[in-house]
N, C-alpha and C positions, 0 to 999 in steps of 0.2 A: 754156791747155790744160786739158783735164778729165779725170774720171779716170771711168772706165766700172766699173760692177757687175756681177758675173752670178752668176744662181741657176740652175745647172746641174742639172737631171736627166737621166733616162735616156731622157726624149720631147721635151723643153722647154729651152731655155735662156732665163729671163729676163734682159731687159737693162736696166739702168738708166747713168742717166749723168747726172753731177756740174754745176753751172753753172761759169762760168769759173773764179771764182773759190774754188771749192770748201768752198761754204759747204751745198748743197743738194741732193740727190738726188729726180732724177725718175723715170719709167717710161720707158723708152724703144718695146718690144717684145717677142713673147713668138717668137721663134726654135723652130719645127719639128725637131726633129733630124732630120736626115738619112743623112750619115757624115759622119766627123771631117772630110774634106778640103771639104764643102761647107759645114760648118758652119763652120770656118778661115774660107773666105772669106766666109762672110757679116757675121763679126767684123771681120775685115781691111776691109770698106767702113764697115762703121761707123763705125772706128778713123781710118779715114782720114777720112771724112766730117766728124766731129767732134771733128778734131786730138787723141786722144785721148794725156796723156801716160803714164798707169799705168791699171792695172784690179787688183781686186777682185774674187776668187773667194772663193764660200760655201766653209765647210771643214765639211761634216758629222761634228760630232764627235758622240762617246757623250754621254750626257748626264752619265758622270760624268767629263766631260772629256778620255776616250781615246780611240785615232783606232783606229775597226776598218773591215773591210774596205769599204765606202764611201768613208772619208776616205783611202782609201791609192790607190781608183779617183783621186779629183779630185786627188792628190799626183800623179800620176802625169799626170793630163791638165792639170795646170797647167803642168808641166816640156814640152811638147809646144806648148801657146799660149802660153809665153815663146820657144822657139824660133822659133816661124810670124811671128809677129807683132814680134819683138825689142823687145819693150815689159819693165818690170819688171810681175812678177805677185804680188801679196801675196793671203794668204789672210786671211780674217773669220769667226770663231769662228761658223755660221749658226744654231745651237742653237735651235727654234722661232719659224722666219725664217716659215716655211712657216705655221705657227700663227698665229700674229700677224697676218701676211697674211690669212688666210683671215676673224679678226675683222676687221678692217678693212673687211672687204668685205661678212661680214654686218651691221656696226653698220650700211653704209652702204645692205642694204637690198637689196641688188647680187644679179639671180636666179643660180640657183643654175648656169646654162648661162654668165652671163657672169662668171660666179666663176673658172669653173676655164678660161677664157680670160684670165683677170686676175692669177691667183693666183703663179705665177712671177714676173712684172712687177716687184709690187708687193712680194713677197720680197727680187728684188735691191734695190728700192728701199731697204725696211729693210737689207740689208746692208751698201749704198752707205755710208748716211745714218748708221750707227751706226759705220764706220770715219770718214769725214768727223769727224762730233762728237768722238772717241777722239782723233786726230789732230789736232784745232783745243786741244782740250783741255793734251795732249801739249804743243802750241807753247805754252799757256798756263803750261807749269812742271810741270803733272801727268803721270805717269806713265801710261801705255800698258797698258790691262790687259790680262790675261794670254789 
């Protein structure tokens, strides 16, 4: 089973997802919004597609760690793709998910039209991949950060 990523904005949902064994995060796609009910189902084919057993939601926090009005949107549309989907939905702290993403894509050079078709993507990827790590870690003895 894998566990799916997603960097939700207000145009975009990036999608990433886990390998079997959940060692690894890929890009999967970068999701158009449209409305909730078709963006639902474009998740729900994925999900089924890729036997998906959990997902990973960015949680846009402040930067000094407080949830304002952003993170109380995605609190709220997480509570919404736990019900559609009856999957478990945990969030991932994405504090310069988006940033990060965006170097990665200029180290690699990457023009600036297929940046911001990439940049989503590869956000969930980082969010996937740094839950993934947190949680392998976790199994290893360590603690879960905050």
């Amino acid at each position: 089973m894998r566990i799916m990523g997603l960097d939700v904005g207000s145009h975009t949902i990036g999608v990433a997802l886990s390998d079997e064994l959940g060692l690894t995060a890929q890009g999967l796609e970068t999701i158009r919004r449209k409305s909730t009910d078709q963006d639902l189902q474009t998740l729900t084919r994925i999900v089924t597609k890729y036997e998906v057993s959990r997902i990973v939601v960015g949680l846009p926090k402040n930067m000094d760690g407080t949830l304002g009005p952003q993170a109380e949107k995605m609190l709220k549309w997480k509570r919404t793709l736990e019900e559609a989907l009856r999957l478990p939905v945990e969030t991932w702290d994405e504090r310069l998910s988006t940033v990060g993403a965006t170097r990665i894509l200029l180290e690699a050079d990457v023009s600036r039209k297929k940046r911001k078709r990439s940049v989503d993507k590869i956000a969930a990827v980082l969010i996937l991949q740094g839950y993934l790590d947190a949680n392998r870690e976790h199994q290893d003895g360590l603690p879960l950060p905050d």
